[in-house]
C-alpha positions in Angstrom: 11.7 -41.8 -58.2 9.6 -44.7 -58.1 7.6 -45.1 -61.7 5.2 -47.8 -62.3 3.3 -48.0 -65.6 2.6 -52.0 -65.7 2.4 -53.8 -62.1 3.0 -57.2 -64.3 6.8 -58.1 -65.9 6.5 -61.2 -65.8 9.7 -61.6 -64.7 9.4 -63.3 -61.4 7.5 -65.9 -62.5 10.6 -68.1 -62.8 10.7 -67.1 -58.7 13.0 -64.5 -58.8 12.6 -60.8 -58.0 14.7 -58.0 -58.5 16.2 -55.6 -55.7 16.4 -52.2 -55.6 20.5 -52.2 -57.3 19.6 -54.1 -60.3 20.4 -57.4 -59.0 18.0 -60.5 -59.0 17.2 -62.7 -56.1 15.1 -65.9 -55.5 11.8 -64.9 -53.9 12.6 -67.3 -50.5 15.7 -65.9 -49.7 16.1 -64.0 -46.7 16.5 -60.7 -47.3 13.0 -60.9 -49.5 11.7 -62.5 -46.6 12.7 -59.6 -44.3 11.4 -56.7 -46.3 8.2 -58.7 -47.2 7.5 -59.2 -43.7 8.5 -55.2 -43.0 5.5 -54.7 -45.7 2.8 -56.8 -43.8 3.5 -55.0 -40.6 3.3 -52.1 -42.3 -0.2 -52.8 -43.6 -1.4 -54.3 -40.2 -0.5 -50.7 -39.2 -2.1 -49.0 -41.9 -5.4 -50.8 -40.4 -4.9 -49.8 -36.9 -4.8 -47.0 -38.4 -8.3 -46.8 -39.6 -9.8 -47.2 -36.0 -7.3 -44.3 -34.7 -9.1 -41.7 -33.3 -6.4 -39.2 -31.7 -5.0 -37.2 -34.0 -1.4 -37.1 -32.9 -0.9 -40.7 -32.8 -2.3 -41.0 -35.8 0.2 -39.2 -37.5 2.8 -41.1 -35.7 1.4 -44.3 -37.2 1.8 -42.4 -40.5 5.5 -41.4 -39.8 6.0 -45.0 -39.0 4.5 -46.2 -42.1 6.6 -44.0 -44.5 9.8 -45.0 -42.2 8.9 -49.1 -42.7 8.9 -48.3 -46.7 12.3 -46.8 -45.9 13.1 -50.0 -44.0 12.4 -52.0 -46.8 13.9 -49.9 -49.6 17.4 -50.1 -47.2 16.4 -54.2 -46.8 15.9 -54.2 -50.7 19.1 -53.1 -51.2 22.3 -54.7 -51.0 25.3 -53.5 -48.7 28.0 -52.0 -50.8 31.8 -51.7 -49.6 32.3 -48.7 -47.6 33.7 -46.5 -49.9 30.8 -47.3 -52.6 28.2 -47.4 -50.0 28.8 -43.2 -48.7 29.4 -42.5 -52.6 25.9 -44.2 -53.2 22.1 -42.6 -52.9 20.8 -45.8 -51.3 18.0 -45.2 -49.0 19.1 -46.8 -45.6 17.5 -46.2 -42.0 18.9 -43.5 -39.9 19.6 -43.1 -36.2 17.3 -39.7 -36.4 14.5 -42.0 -37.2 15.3 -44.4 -34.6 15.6 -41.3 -32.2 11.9 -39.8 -32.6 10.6 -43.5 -32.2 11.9 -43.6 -28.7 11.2 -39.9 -27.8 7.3 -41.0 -29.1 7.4 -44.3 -27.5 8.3 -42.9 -24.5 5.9 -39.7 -24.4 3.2 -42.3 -25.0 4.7 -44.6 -22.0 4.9 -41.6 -19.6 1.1 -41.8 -19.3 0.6 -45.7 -18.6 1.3 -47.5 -15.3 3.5 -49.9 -15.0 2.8 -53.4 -16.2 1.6 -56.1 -13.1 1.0 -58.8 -15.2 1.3 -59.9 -19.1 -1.5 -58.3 -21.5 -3.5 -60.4 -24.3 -3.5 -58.5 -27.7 -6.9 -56.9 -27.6 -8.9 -54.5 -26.2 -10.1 -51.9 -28.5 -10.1 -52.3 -32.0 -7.1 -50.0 -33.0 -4.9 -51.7 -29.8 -6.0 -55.1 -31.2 -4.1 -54.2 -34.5 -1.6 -52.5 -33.2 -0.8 -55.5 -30.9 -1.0 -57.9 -34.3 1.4 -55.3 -36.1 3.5 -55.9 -32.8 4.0 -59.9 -33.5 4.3 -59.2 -37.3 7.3 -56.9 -36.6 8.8 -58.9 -34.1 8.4 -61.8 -37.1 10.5 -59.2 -39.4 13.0 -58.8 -36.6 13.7 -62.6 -36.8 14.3 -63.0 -41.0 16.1 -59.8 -40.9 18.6 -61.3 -38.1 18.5 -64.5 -39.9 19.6 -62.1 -43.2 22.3 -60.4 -41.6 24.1 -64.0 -40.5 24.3 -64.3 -44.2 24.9 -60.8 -45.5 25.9 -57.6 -44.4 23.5 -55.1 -43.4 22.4 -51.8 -41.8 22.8 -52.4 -37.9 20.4 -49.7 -37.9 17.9 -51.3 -40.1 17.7 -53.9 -37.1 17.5 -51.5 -34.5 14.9 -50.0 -35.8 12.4 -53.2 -36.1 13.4 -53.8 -33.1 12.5 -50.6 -31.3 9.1 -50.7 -33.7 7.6 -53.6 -31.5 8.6 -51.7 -28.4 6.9 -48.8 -29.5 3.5 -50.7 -31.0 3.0 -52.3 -27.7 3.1 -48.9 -25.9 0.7 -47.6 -28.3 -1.8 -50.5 -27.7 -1.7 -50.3 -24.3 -2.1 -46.3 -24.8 -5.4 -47.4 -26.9 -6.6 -48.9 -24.1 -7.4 -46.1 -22.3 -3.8 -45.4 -21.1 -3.4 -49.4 -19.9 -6.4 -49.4 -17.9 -8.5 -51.2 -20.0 -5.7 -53.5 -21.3 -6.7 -57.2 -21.5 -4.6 -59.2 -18.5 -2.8 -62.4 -18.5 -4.6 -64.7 -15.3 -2.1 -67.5 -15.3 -3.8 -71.1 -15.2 -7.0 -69.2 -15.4 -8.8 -72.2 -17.9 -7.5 -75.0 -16.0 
């Protein structure tokens, strides 16, 4: 259980910052930078969120938003042998969760046409942010494969990220009155 009396230690002021096993890191590296860029989609979701007005995709965007802090908990922690690894309560990402992000991604699709052309992020104001949470996850998708040519990590935890993008495009375009109001790509249009 999570307990936070004091938000300041003063401990990472050397740079440093300490992962969810004990161990101590140096702020740049790149598993920080995969879970800190997990946490910045997370918010950008947590505001298209605020301009949500259907009530089941809402609560999808919540799901997803307790499943990224699951994300980074499994990112924050670091990939014990085998043996250790089933023995310990590390929080890691789980092919359930990927599962219900597909079966919602592809309710949601089932009532969009098919894409003609490339959409711009925008369009309403909750497809706007959920496009900008799009890029920001994709962003996470990068560090964390740049993290796990260094270390070993939950192939889930990358499927995951990965599928998340998928999923936040659908659910702009759904925003935009099922696709039909989506902002489209006119190539050499400003010429």
């Amino acid at each position: 259980m999570v307990k936070l009396n004091k938000i300041y230690t003063r401990t990472g002021d050397d740079g440093s910052t300490g992962l969810a096993d004990g161990s101590r890191t140096n702020k740049d590296c790149f598993r920080v930078r995969a879970y800190g860029e997990v946490d910045e989609a997370n918010s950008a979701v947590g505001v298209a969120r605020l301009y949500m007005d259907n009530i089941d995709l809402d609560r999808s965007l919540a799901r997803i938003q307790n499943d990224l802090f699951d994300l980074g908990a499994d990112l924050s922690t670091p990939t014990l042998e085998d043996a250790k690894e089933k023995e310990s309560k590390s929080l890691r990402v789980v092919q359930s969760q990927i599962d219900r992000l597909e079966n919602e991604l592809d309710a949601l699709n089932a009532d969009i046409a098919p894409l003609k052309t490339f959409v711009l992020p925008g369009g309403s104001k909750p497809a706007a942010y959920l496009h900008l949470a799009r890029a920001i996850s994709r962003r996470a998708e990068r560090e964390i494969v740049a993290m796990a040519r260094e270390e070993d990590i939950n192939p889930l935890a990358l499927k995951y990220i990965n599928r998340l993008s998928d999923y936040l495009f659908v659910a702009a375009r759904w925003c935009n009155m099922q696709g039909r109001t989506d902002v489209k790509w006119v190539p050499g249009k400003e010429r």
